[in-house]
C-alpha positions as CSV (number, residue, x, y, z in Angstrom):
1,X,-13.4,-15.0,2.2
2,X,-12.6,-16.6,-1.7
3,X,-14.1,-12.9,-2.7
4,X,-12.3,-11.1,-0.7
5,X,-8.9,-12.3,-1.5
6,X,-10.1,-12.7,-5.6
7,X,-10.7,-8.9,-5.1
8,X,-7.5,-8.0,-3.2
9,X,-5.3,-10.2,-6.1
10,X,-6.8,-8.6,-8.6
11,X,-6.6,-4.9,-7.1
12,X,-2.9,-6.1,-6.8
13,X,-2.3,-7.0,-10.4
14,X,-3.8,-3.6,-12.0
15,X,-1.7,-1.4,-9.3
16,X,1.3,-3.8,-10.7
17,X,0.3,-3.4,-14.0
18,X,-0.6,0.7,-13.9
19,X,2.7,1.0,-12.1
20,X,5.1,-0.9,-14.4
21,X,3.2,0.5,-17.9
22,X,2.2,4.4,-16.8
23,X,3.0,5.8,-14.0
24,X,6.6,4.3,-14.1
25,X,7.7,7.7,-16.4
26,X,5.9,9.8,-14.5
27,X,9.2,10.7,-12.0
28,X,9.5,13.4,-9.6
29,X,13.0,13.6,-8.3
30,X,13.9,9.9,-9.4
31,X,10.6,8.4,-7.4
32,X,7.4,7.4,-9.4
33,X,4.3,7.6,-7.8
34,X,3.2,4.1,-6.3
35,X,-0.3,2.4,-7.3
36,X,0.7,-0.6,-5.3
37,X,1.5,1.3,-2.2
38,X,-1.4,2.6,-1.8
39,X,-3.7,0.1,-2.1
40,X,-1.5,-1.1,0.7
41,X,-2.0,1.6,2.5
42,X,-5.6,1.7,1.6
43,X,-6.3,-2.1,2.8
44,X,-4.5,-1.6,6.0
45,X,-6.4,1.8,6.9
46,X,-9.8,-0.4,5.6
47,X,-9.1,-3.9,7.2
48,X,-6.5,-3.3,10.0
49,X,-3.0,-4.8,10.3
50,X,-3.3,-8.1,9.9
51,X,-4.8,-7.7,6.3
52,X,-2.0,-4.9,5.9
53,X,0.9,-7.6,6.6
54,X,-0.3,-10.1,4.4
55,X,-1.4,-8.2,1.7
56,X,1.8,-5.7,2.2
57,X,4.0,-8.5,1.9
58,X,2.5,-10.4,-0.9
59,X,2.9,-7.1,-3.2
60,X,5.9,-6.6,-1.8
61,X,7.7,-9.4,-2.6
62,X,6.1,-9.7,-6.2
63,X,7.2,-5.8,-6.6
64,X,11.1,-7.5,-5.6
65,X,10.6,-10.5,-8.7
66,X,9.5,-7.7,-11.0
67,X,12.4,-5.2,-10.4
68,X,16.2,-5.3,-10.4
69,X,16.6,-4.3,-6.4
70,X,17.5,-5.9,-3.3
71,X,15.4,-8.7,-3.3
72,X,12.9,-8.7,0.2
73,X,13.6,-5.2,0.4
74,X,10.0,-4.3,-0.7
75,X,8.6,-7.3,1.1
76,X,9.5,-5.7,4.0
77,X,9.2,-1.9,4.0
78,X,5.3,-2.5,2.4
79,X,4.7,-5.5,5.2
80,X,5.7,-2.6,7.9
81,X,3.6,0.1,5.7
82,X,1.0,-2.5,6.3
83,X,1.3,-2.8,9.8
84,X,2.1,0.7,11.0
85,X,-0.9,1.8,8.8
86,X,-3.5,-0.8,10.4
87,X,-2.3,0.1,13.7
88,X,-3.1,3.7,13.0
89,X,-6.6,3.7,11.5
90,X,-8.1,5.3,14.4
91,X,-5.8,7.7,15.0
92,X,-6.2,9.3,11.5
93,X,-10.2,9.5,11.8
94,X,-11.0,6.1,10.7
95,X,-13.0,6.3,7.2
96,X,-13.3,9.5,6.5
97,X,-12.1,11.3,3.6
98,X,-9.4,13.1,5.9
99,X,-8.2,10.3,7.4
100,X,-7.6,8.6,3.8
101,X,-5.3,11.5,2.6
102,X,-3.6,11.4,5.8
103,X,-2.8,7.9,5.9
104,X,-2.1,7.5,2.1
105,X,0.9,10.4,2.7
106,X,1.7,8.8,5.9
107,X,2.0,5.2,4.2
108,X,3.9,6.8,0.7
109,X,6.6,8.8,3.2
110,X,7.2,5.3,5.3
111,X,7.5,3.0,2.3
112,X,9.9,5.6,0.7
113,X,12.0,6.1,4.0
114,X,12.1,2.3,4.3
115,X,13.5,2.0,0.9
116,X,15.6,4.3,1.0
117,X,17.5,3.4,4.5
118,X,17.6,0.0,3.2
119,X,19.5,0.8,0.0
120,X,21.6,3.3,2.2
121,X,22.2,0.4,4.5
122,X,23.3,-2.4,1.7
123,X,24.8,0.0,-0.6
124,X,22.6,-0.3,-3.5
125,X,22.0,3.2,-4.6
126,X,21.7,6.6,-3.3
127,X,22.9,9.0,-0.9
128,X,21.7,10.7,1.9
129,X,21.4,13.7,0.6
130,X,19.1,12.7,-1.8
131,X,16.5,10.7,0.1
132,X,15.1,14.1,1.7
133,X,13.5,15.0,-2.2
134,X,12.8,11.2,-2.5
135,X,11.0,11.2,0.8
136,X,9.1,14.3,0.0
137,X,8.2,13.3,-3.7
138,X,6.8,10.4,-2.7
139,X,4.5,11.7,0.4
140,X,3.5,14.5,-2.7
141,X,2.3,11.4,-5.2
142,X,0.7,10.2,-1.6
143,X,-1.3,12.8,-1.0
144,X,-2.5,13.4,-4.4
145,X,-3.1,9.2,-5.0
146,X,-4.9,8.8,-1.5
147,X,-8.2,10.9,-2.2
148,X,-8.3,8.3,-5.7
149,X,-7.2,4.8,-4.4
150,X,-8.7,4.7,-0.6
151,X,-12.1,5.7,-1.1
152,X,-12.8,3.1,-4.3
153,X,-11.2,0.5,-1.8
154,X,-13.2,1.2,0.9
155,X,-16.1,1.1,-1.3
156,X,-15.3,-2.0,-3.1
157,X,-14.5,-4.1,0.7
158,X,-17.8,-2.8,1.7
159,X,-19.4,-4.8,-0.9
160,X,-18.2,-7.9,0.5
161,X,-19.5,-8.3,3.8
162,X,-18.8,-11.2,5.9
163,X,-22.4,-11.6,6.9
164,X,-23.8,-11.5,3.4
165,X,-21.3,-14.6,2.4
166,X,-23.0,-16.6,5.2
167,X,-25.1,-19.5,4.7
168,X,-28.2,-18.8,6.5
169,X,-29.9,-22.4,5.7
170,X,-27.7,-24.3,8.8
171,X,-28.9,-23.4,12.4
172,X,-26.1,-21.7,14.0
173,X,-26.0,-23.4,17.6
């Protein structure tokens, strides 16, 4: 369980880190592709919801202290993303490759849907008009992230089984 959330901070840090520091120039109408969303997305499609809300959240809301938006905004849109993903593992063919690129599109159009009605909504930025090519950017950066990100998370929370962090020396009665 320490491994497993070790793992998931770390994994959270370099998606912070690549996103502020590379992929933060790399635009496509006004939206960079998201590291940290997808490793959202990619723990909530591996682990269910309830990993996808707390670990959604938690980037989230360090995303918020590291920017200059609305703060909670990202706490919340990536805390749904989370949730909504989870909740839909098994209908988007649970680990397979398919499945991953599905979800990671599905996850990058909610989160920037969710940001962009809540900036609408408080006035922040933005119009209308211009969340449609947001919306579609993102899902793009998505698609082409999921196929990278999922897999190597899958493949890293395999590694850490519950059963293999068991102690087997105590009877278990």
């Amino acid at each position: 369980m320490i491994l497993r959330g070790l793992l998931m901070a770390v994994v959270a840090a370099v998606a912070l880190l690549v996103d502020t520091v590379v992929l933060a120039n790399l635009t496509l109408a006004g939206v960079a592709p998201s590291l940290a969303v997808m490793t959202v997305v990619g723990f909530a499609h591996a682990e269910g919801p309830a990993v996808g809300v707390g670990y959604g959240f938690a980037v989230g809301l360090v995303t918020d202290l590291l920017g200059d938006g609305l703060l909670g905004s990202g706490a919340l849109v990536l805390l749904l993303v989370g949730y909504l993903t989870g909740m839909a593992r098994r209908v988007w063919t649970g680990g397979t490759l398919a499945g991953q690129i599905v979800a990671g599109a599905m996850g990058a159009l909610l989160a920037a849907v969710g940001h962009g009605v809540l900036d609408l909504l408080f006035g922040v930025e933005g119009t209308l008009g211009g969340l449609v090519p947001q919306v579609l950017a993102a899902g793009l950066f998505g698609l082409l992230l999921a196929p990278l990100v999922l897999p190597a998370l899958a493949w890293l929370l395999a590694r850490l089984q519950p059963d293999q962090l068991v102690d087997r020396t105590w009877p278990s009665w």
